[in-house]
N, C-alpha and C positions, 0 to 999 in steps of 0.2 A: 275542619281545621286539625290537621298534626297535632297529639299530644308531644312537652316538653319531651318525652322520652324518646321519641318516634329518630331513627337512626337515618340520615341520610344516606341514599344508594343510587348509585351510576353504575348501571348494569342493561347491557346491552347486548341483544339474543340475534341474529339477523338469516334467515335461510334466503339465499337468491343465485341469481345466476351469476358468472365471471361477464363483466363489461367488454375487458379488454387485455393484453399482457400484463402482467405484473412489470412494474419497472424498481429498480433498485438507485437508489438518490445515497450519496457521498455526500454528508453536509461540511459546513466548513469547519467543525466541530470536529469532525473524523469519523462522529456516527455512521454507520449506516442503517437506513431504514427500507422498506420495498412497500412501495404505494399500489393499492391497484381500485375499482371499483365493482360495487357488486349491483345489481338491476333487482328489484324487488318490483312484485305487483302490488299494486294497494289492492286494501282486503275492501274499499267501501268506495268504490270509485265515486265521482262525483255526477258524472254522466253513463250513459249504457257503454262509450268508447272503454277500450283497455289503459288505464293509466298507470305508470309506474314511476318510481323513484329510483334515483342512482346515487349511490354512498357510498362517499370515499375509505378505505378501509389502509389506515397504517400497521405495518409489523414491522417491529426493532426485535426480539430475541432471536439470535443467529438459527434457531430451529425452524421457528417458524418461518424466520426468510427463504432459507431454500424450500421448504413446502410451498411458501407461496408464488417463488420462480418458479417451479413447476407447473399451476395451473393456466387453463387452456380458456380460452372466450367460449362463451356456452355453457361450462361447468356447472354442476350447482354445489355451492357450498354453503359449511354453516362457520357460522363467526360467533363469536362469543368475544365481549371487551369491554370496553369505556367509552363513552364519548368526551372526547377532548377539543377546546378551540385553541387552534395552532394561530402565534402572529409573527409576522415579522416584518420588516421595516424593507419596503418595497419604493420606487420611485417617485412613487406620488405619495409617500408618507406610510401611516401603519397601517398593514395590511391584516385578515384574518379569516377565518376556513373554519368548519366544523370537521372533524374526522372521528372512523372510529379505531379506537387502538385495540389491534385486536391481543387476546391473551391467550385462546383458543382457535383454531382454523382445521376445519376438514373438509374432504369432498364426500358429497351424498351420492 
């Protein structure tokens, strides 16, 4: 058990491959963010098959945006962020997504 002192941290490292284009979203806010996701292999698979994960990765700072329109599917990058749960009010009521926000992005 955590001592009272113990600081909480949302800190998230991620090295994988680019899934797909980066796409760039205009919200109704005026924000602009660029969504794109990254393909990780799990390190302890569950069976001897290759399993992997795919994670949503948002960037809001205008620097990183265009870094991140620039990458390619296939890429391998490293992401450094937060994980955040995005919601919003969808058709059938409130919706919601994990994402990670990134604060960091490179290509290895």
């Amino acid at each position: 058990m955590p001592s009272k002192e113990a600081e909480a941290v949302n800190s998230v490292h991620i090295v994988g491959r680019v899934g797909a284009p980066a796409v760039e979203k205009i919200l109704p806010s005026g924000d602009a963010v660029v969504e794109f996701r990254i393909v990780v292999d799990r390190s302890r698979p569950r069976s001897e098959k290759r399993e992997v994960d795919v994670l949503e990765i948002a960037v809001w700072s205008s620097r990183l945006r265009k870094r991140a329109l620039g990458l390619h599917e296939g890429e391998v990058v490293e992401v450094f962020g937060e994980l955040r749960r995005r919601f919003w009010k969808g058709a059938s009521g409130i919706a919601s997504r994990w994402q990670v926000e990134a604060s960091e992005l490179s290509r290895l």
